[in-house]
PAMIPA-150501 format. One record per residue (C-alpha): y negated, z negated, x; residue in one letter. Coordinates in pm, whole numbers, plus 50000, padded with zeros to 5 digits. Layout:
<nodes>
YZXA/...
</nodes>
This chain:
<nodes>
759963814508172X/757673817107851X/757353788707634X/757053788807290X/754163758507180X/755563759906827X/759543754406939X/758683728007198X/757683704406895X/761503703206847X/762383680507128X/759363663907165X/756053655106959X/753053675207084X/751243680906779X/748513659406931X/748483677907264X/747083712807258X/749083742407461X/746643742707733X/746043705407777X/750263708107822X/749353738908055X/746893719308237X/748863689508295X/752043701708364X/750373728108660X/748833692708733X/752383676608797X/753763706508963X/754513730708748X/752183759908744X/751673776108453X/750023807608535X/748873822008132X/748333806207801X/749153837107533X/747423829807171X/749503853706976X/746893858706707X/744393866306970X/741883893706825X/744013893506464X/743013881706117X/742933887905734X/746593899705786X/748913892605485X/752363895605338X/752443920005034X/755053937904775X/755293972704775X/755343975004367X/755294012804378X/755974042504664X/755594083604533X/754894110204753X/751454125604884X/750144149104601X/748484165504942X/750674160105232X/754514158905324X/754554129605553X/752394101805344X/753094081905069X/750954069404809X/751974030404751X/750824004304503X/751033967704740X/750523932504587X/748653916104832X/748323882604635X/744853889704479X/744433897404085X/745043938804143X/746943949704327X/745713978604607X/746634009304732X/747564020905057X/748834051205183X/751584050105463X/752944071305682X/756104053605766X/759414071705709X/760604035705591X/758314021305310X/759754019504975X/759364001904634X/760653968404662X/759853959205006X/757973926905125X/755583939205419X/752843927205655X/749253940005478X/746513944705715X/743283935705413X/739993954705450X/738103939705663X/741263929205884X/740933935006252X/744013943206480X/744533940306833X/742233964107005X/739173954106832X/740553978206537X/739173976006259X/740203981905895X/738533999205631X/738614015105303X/739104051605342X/740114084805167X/743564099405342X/743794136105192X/742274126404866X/744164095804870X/741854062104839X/743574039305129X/742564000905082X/744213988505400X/747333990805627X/750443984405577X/752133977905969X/754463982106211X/755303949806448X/753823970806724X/750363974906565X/750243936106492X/750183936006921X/754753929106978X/755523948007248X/757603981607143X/761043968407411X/760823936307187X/761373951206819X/764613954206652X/765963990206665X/765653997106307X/761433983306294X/760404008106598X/759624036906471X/758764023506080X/756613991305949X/758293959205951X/760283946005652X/760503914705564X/764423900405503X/763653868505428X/762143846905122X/758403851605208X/755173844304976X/753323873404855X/749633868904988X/750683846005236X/749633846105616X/751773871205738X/750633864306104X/752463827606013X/755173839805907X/756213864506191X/755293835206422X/751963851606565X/750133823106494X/751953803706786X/750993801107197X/752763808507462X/753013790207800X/754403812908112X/755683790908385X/755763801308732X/758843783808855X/759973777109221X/763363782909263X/764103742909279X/762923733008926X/765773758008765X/766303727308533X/762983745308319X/764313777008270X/765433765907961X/763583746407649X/765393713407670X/764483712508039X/760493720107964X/760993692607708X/761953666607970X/759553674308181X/756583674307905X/758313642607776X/757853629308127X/754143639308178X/753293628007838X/755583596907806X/756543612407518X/761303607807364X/762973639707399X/764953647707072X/768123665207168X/769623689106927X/772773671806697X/776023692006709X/777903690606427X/780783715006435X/783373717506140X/786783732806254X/790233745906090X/793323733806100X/794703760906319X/794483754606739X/792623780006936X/795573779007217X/797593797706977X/795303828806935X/794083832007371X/795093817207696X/792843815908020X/794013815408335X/791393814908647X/792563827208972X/789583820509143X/788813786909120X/786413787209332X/784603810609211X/784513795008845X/785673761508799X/784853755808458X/786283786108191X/786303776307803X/787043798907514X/786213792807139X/787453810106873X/785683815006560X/787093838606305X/785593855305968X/782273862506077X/779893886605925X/777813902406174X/774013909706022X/770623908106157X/769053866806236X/766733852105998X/763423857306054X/762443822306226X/765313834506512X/764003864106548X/760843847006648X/761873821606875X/763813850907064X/760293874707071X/758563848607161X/760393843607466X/760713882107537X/764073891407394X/764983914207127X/766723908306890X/770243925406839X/772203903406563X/773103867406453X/775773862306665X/774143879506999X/771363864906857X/772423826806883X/774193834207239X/770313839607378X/769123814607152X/770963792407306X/770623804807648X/766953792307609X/768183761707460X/770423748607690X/769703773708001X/773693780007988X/774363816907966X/777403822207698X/778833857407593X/780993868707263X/783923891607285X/785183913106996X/788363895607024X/790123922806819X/789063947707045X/789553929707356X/792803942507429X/795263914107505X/795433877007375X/795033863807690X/791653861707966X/791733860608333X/789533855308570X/789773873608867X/788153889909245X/787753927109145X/789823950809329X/787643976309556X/786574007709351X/787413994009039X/785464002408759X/783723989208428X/781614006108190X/779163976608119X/776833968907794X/773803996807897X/776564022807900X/776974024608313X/779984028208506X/780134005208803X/782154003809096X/783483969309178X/784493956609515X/786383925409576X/782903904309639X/782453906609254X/784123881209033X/785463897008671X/786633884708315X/789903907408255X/791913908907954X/794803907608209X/794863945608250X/791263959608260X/788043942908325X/786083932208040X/782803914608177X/781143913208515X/781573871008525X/777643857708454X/775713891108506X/776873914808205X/779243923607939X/781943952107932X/780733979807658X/785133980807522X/784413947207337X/780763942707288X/780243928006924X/778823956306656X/779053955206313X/782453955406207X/783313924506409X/785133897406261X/786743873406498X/785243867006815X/785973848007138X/783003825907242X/782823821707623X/781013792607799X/781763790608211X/780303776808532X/780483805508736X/779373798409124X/775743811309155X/776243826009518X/779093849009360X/776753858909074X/773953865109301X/775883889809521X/777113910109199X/774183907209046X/772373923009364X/774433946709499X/775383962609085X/771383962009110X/771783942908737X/769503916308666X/769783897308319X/768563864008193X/772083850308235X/772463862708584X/768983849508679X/770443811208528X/773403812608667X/771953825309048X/769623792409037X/772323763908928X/773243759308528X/773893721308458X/777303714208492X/777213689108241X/776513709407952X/778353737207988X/780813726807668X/777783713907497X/775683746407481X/779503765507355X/779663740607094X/776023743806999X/776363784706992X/779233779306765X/777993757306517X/774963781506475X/776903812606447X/778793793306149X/775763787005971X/774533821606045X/777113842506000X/779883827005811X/783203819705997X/784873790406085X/785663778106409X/789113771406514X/790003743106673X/790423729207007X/788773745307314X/791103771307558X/789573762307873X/790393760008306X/788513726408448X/788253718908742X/784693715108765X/783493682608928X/780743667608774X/778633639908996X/774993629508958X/772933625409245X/772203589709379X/769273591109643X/767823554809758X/764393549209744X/762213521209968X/758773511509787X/757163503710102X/758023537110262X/756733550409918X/753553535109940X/753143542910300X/753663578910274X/751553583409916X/748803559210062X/749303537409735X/750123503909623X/752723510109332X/754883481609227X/758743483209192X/758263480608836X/755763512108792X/758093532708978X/761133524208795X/759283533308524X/758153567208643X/762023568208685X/763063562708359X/760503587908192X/762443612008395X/765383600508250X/767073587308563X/768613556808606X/768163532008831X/769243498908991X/767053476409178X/768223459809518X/765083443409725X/762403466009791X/764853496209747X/766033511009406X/769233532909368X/768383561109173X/771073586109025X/769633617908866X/770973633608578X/772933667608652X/770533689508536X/768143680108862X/769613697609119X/766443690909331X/767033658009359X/768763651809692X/766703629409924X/764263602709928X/761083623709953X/762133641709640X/762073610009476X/758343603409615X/757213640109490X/758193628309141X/756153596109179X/752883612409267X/753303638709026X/753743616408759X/750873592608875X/748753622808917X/747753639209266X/744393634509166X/744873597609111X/746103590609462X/743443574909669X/741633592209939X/741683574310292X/740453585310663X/742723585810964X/742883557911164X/742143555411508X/739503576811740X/738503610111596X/736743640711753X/734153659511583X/735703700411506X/733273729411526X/733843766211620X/734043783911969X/731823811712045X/733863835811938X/734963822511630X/731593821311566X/730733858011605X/734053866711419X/732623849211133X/729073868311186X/731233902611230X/732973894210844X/729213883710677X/727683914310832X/730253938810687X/730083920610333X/726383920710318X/727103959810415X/729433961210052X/732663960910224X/735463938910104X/737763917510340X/741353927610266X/744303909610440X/748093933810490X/751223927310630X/751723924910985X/755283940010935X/755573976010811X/758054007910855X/758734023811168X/756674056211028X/753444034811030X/753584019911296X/753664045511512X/749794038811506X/747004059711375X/744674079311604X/743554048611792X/744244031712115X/747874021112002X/749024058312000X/751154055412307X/752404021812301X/755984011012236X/756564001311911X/757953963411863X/761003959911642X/762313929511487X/766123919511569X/766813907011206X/763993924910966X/764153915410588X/764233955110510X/763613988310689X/759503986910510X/759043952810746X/761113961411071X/758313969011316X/755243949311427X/752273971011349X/750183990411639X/747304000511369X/745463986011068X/744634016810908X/747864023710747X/748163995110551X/744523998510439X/745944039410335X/747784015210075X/744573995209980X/742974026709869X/746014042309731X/746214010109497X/743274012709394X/742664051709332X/745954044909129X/744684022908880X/741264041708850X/739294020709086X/737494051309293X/735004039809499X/736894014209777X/734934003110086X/737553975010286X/737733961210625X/740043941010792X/740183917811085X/743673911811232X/746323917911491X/747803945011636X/751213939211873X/751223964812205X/754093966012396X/754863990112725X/758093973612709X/761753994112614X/763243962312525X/762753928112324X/762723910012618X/759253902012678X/756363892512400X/754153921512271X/750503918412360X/748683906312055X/745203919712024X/742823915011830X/741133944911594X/738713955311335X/739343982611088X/737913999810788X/738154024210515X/735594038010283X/735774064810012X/734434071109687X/730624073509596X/728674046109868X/725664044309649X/724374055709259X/721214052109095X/722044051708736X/718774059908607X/717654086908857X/721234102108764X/721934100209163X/724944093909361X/725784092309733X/729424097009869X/730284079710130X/730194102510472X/730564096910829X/726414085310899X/727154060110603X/730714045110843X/728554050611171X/725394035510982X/727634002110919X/728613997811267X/725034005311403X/723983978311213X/726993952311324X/725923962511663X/722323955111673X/723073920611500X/725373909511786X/722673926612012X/725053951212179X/723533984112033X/721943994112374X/725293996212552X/726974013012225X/727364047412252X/729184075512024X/730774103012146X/732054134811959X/735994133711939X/739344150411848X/742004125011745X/745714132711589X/745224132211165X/741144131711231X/738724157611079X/738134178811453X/734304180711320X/733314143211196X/735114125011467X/733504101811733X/734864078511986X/732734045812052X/732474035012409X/730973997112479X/729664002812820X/731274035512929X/734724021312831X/736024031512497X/737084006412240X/737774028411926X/736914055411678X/735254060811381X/735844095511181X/737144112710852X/740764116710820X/741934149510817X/742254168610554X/745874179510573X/746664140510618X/744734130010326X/746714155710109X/749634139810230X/749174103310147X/747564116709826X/743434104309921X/740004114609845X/737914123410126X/738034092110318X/736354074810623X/737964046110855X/737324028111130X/738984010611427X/737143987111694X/738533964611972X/737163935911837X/738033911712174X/735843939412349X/733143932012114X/733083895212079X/733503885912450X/731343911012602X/728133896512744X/725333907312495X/721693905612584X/720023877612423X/717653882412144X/714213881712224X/711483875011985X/707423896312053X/704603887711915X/703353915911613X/701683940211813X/697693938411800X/696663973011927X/697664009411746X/701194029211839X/700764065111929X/703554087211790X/704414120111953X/707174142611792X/709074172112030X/711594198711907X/713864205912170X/716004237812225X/719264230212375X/722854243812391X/725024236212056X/727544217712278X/725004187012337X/724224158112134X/721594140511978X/722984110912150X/722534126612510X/719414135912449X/718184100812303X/719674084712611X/717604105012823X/714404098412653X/714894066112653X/715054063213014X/712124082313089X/710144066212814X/710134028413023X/708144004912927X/705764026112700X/708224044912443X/708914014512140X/711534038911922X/712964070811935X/714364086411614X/716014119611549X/714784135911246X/715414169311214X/718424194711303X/717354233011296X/720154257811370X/718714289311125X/718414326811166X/715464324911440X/717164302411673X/718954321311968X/722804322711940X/724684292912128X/721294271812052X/719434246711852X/717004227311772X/717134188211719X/713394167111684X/712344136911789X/709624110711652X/708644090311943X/706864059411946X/704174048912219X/703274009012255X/701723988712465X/700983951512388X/698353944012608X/695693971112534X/695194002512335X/696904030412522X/694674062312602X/696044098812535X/695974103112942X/698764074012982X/700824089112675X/700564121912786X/701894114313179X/704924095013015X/705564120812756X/705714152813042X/707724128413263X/710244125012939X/710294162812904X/710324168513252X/713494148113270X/715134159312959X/714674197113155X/715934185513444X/719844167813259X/719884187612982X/718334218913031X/715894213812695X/712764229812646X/710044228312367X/710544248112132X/707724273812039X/
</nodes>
């Protein structure tokens, strides 16, 4: 719902009160209002002026040369583009010196020989959205119809100098999807008198009976039918402060008398519609079930096909409206309308919702009537409608009012105890504070005791129970007012289990590595969840018995899918470089049936692509590539100390690259994978090169790990010995490491690979990896004798398992 600051001031006196204090306090009380729009944001030095003269472009077909009063003691001119600028018109002038949105800036300029001393605009360039602007302004600058000033604030006068609030309702405060409703409850928060709009309606002597009937056979369905007739319209565009109100709120405007029927849809949050009643066929309206496959051709020009779930307004041969979703396009008001029939209904909002959903048509009405209109003022927002469309466009209204009731109107009375009250808020509120809370609300209420009868007025649907009634009372005394008090009784002091502990280390050490947590759904499509190269591949898949659609049927067997759509979001909106991880569960299941649970597990996943790291200076980037991803884990190894019993092993997995693929064992046993996707699969789900991960994590955080142990800086000189080994292309660097660091004991501090050689003077099937190696000993200074029997022993050994030898 957006909120016009400016129109609120009609029912009740904010002038004092700026938009966002309302915003503030009303998000404060419940209502959350997610944006503040200022209109004018980024405009100025915008003004109304008078096109005196318009000739054509000595130099060009498409411009014209105009002379615009702009209120100063010469007139200027501009040259215009627009197809629809001529002499005579009153227009918004953007001045030299103006700026418009976009940080775009006006100046004086030469346009084919042509000096140009400002703008003369469309509504689009002053920042209204294009789906918002009359038909006739869209693809020309914006005339003025009405009486305006010439050198006046044009931004005033088109109603950009106003704010807009955008409530974010839950679907029990329907009673603010309208203006009178954000008025009671700003009246409320404010203690502020709501001024409700007078009616006064001036009728004929003729009766509206004798031009329709209405007949409802579906009572149910609509209890409450009433049809006004008002006759000798003139159908023309709104005045300009309509057209406002109606932008503001993110309508367009059509004309007056579709105009006023949203107008007052806002107004009163009571959906209303106007039939061409000369071209609606018959002088009588029923209300009816729809027969299956019939058909209506509604207001955007579609044919739909009706079943008998959908309720219809029928002439009494042919459908005419879809009842509170849309309009029939065979007597939709145009221009040569003259008489029309007003309609104001209750239609039941579960029989609106299911047309509305299954026609796939969503309207403002629909969206009112799905939620609960207010009973109560059904007649009141009809008369209201028709009152304005006399003084708008002429007519007169006929009188009486053809209508079906059998609508029951009841306010809700909920009892209230002021000691349960005060219990539950932790407050000591007396009977008559609360009453008075009540009557800010504008309910009524008796007192008996320590309880208090309340009855709420119709248009508070949410009011049904006591603890409704205590929402209201803290919300008006302010959450942040109510006091804060401990539990009584014994407590026990919280703190985190082991685990938790590491799982918290695991998420620190990936963010200090520039990942991002994400969090996806644990529910996803039967596609995804067939799992994702990973340990899930051959498990059952888990569906759910009553899924909310096919996308969330199936309990996911792999993060990495859902972090495919992370990226994919992301790469969509131009956001390249993504590095995410995720912590969360997995559901295995070796089970054919829904019988028995699915084995929850815990797991960590990842998914990097994009450039890792740039130097903007040196002009440098790094991509992200599989040492970065194994890099990261390395390092959340070694800081929960299990990097000695980590080991990587060269892989092929299902939609991994065959060549950058490694399986990580903990201990021998394997717990996940690391890798690039394959190509073929990133083509598919439309991805950059990209990298993911997936680990066990319940393997990680319960295995035992070796305590850290702290040495004292070494006081005696390391001896480093490097070796380039020859071996067979099939072994790894990894294999070899292992080795050395077994036959290194006590002696050998670090090993570290730093070279790979596999060039034109190595023999075929071979090559060459080298090693830095690192002698130590803490106690003394070692001697080249004791380096040199530990470093044969380690090539002796590496011989002996791998078949390596030095390489000449």
């Amino acid at each position: 719902m957006l909120v016009s600051y400016k129109w609120l001031q009609d029912y009740v006196d904010v002038s004092d009160v700026s938009a966002r204090d309302i915003a503030e306090k009303m998000t404060r009380g419940g209502i959350e209002i997610d944006f503040v729009h200022k209109l004018n944001e980024g405009l100025k030095n915008v003004v109304v002026g008078y096109v005196k003269e318009c000739s054509q472009h000595p130099n060009a077909d498409k411009l014209n040369v105009c002379l615009v009063d702009i209120g100063e003691q010469e007139p200027v001119q501009i040259v215009c583009g627009a197809s629809n600028v001529a002499a005579g018109q009153h227009v918004a002038v953007a001045k030299v010196g103006a700026v418009l949105p976009g940080n775009f800036k006006i100046k004086k300029a030469k346009l084919r020989g042509e000096v140009s001393q400002g703008m003369i605009c469309s509504l689009q360039e002053l920042g209204i959205d294009s789906k918002l602007v009359q038909k006739e302004y869209q693809n020309g600058i914006y005339v003025f119809q009405d009486e305006v000033e010439v050198g006046s604030d044009a931004l005033a006068a088109l109603n950009l100098d106003d704010e807009i609030l955008e409530l974010d309702l839950t679907p029990n405060r329907s009673d603010c999807l309208n203006m009178l409703g954000v008025a009671y409850e700003v009246g409320a928060l404010f203690e502020k008198e709501v001024k409700v709009p007078t009616i006064e309606l001036k009728t004929n002597d003729e009766q509206a009976s004798d031009y329709v009937s209405v007949t409802v056979d579906a009572i149910t369905d609509n209890p409450y039918y009433g049809a006004i007739i008002i006759k000798d319209v003139k159908i023309g565009p709104s005045p300009l402060w309509l057209q406002n109100r109606l932008m503001a709120a993110g309508i367009r405007p059509i004309s007056n008398v579709v105009d006023v029927t949203n107008y007052v849809l806002l107004e009163y949050g009571q959906p209303l519609h106007a039939f061409d009643f000369e071209r609606f066929g018959t002088n009588e309206v029923v209300v009816r079930r729809a027969h299956d496959g019939e058909k209506i051709v509604t207001l955007d020009d579609e044919e739909r096909t009706l079943t008998s779930d959908h309720l219809l307004i029928t002439n009494g041969k042919e459908p005419v409206a879809i009842a509170g979703v849309m309009g029939g396009a065979n007597s939709e008001v145009h221009d040569g309308t003259t008489t029309i029939l007003l309609e104001a209904a209750y239609f039941n909002p579960v029989t609106v919702r299911k047309g509305s959903r299954d026609l796939g048509l969503r309207s403002e009405a629909s969206a009112r009537y799905e939620k609960g209109v207010d009973p109560s003022r059904v007649l009141d927002a009809g008369k209201r409608a028709a009152s304005l469309i006399t003084e708008l466009a002429g007519g007169t209204v006929v009188s009486g009012v053809v209508e079906v009731n059998k609508l029951q109107v009841e306010p809700t009375t909920v009892k209230l105890n002021l000691d349960r009250l005060n219990e539950r808020l932790g407050m000591e509120l007396t009977m008559d504070t609360v009453t008075g809370f009540m009557e800010r609300l504008g309910f009524t209420s008796k007192q008996d005791g320590m309880n208090v009868y309340v009855t709420a007025p119709t248009r508070r649907t949410d009011i049904q129970i006591e603890e409704d009634l205590f929402e209201e009372v803290a919300r008006l005394y302010g959450y942040d007012h109510i006091p804060t008090t401990l539990p009584v009784g014994t407590t026990t002091q919280g703190g985190l289990s082991d685990y938790q502990k590491k799982r918290r280390h695991v998420r620190r050490t990936l963010e200090q590595s520039g990942l991002a947590q994400v969090i996806t759904y644990s529910l996803t499509s039967p596609e995804k969840a067939k799992g994702f190269a990973g340990l899930s591949a051959n498990t059952q898949e888990v569906r759910l018995s009553m899924p909310m659609s096919e996308d969330r049927s199936t309990m996911r067997t792999s993060l990495i899918p859902h972090l495919f759509d992370v990226l994919s979001y992301n790469l969509n909106r131009k956001n390249a470089n993504v590095h995410v991880y995720e912590i969360g569960s997995i559901f295995l299941s070796e089970e054919d049936t829904l019988t028995k649970q699915p084995r929850e597990q815990e797991m960590l996943a990842g998914a990097l692509t994009g450039v890792w790291l740039e130097h903007e200076w040196q002009g440098e980037q790094k991509p992200v590539d599989f040492f970065v991803v194994k890099g990261i884990l390395e390092a959340l190894f070694q800081s929960l100390g299990l990097d000695e019993f980590v080991s990587f092993e060269q892989a092929q997995l299902p939609d991994m690259h065959p060549g950058r693929t490694a399986v990580v064992k903990l201990n021998g046993e394997e717990i996940g994978f690391v890798g690039q996707v394959h190509p073929m699969k990133q083509k598919e789900l439309d991805l950059k090169e990209t990298y993911v991960y997936q680990l066990d994590l319940e393997a990680l955080l319960t295995y035992e790990a070796s305590q850290i142990v702290y040495e004292k800086l070494p006081r005696f000189p390391a001896i480093v010995r490097d070796i380039a080994l020859v071996v067979d292309q099939s072994r790894s660097a990894g294999e070899l490491e292992s080795v050395i660091k077994q036959a290194g004991g006590r002696l050998l501090k670090a090993v570290k690979l730093f070279d790979l050689y596999e060039g034109e003077h190595m023999e075929e099937g071979k090559k060459s990896l080298a090693f830095s190696l690192t002698y130590l000993d803490l106690e003394q200074t070692l001697t080249d004798e004791e380096v040199t029997k530990v470093h044969e022993h380690i090539l002796d050994e590496l011989k002996e398992k791998t078949g390596a030898t030095l390489r000449a």
